[in-house]
N, C-alpha and C positions, 0 to 999 in steps of 0.2 A: 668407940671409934675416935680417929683422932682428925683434925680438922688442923692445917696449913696454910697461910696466906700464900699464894705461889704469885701474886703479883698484883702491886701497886695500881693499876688500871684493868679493868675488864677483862678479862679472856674470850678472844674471836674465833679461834680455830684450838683443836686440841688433837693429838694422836697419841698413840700406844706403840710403838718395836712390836715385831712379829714377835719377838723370843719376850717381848714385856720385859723387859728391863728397864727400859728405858720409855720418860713422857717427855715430849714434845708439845709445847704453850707458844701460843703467838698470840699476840695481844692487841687492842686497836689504836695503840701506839707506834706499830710495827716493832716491838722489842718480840725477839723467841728465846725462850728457856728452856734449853733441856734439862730433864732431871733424874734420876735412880730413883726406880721403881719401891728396888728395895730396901734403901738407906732414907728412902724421902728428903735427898737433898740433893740442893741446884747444882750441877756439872758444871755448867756456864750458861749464862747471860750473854745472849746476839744485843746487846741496846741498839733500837732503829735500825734495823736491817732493809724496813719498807716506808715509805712516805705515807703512806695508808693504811687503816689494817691489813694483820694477816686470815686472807681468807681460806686459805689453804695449807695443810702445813700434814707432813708423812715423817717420821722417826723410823726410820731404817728398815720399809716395808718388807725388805728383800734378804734373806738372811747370806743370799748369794753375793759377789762383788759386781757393786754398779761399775759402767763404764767408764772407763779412766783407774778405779781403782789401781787395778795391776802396773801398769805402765806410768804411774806418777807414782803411786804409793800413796797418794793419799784419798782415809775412808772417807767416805760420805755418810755422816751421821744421821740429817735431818734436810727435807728437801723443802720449801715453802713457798707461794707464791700468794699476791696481796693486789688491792683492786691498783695501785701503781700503775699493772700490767708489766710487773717485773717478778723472777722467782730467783731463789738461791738458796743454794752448795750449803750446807753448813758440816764441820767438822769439828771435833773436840782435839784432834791433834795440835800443835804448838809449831812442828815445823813439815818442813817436808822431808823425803832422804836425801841423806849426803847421796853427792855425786862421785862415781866413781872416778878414779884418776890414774894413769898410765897410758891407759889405750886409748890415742888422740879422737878415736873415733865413736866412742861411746860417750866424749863429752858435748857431742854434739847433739841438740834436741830435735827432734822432727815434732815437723808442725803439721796438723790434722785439716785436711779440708773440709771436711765431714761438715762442721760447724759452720760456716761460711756457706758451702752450697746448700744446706737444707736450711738457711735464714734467707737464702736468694729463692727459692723453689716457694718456699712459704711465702715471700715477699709478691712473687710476680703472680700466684694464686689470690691473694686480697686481692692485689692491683686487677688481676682479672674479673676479679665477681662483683668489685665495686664501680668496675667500668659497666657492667651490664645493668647494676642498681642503678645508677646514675640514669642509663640511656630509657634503660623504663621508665624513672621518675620524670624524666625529661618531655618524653611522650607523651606519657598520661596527663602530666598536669599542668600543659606548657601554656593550655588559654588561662589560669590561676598567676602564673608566673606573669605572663605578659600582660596581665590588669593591673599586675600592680597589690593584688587582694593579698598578702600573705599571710593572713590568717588564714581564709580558705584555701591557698597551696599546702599550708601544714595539714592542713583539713584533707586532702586530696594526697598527701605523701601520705599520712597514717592510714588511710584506707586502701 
C-alpha cells in the first residue's frame, strides 16, 4: 500500500463524496484539502478557511444539486464547519458564469430573503430560550448571587 503525507498539521475532520472521488481533509489549522480519490492528488488547498479547527467537514454528500447550484451555477464541492461557530461553501471552480447580456432584464440579480429570515427566526429562538435560562438561573440562585458567594452560584448554576 502506499502511504501520503496529505498534510503539514494534524487532520481533525475527514469525509469521502458519495460517488468517492473525491476526499475532503480539514485540518486543526482550519486549512481543507480536497483531493482525487483516484489520482491521489490535491485539487486544492482552502489555507485557513477557519480560525479553529475543522470539526466538521461533508465532500459532496449529495450527488443531487445543492441549493443555489442551478441559479448561480456555482457547485458546492465541500461544505465545513469548525468550533469558530462558522461553516463554509467550498468550490473547485475558478469563476462563476458569465452574465448574459441583451435582455436588460435578466442582468438584473434577485436577492433571496430566505437567508436573512431564517438567521432572524434562529436568532429570536436563542434569544428566547436563553431568556428563560437566565430567568431560571436567576430564581434558583439568586440568595448565592446576592452573598456575594460565587463560587457557590457557579455551584448552584451547574446543578
Amino acid at each position: 500500500f502506499e502511504r501520503i503525507e496529505a498534510s503539514p498539521v494534524p487532520i481533525s475532520a475527514m469525509s469521502q463524496s458519495a460517488d468517492a472521488s473525491m476526499l475532503a481533509l480539514g485540518g486543526v489549522d482550519g486549512t481543507i484539502a480536497l483531493w482525487n480519490t483516484e489520482t491521489l492528488k490535491m485539487l486544492k488547498k482552502f489555507p485557513q478557511v477557519h480560525e479553529l479547527p475543522v470539526t466538521c467537514i461533508a465532500a459532496r454528500p449529495y450527488s443531487t444539486p445543492l441549493q443555489g447550484d442551478e441559479e448561480e451555477g456555482i457547485v458546492v464541492h465541500a461544505l465545513s464547519a469548525s468550533a469558530d461557530s462558522k461553516f463554509a461553501l467550498l468550490t473547485l471552480q475558478r469563476r462563476g458564469p458569465a452574465k448574459k447580456r441583451g435582455n436588460k432584464s435578466s442582468s438584473t440579480t434577485s436577492f433571496s430573503i430566505f437567508p436573512f429570515t431564517s438567521a432572524c427566526v434562529w436568532m429570536a429562538l436563542v434569544s428566547w430560550v436563553m431568556y428563560y435560562v437566565v430567568l431560571e438561573t436567576q430564581l434558583k440562585c439568586r440568595h448565592e448571587w446576592n452573598e456575594g458567594d460565587y463560587g457557590q452560584f457557579a455551584e448552584c448554576v451547574l446543578h
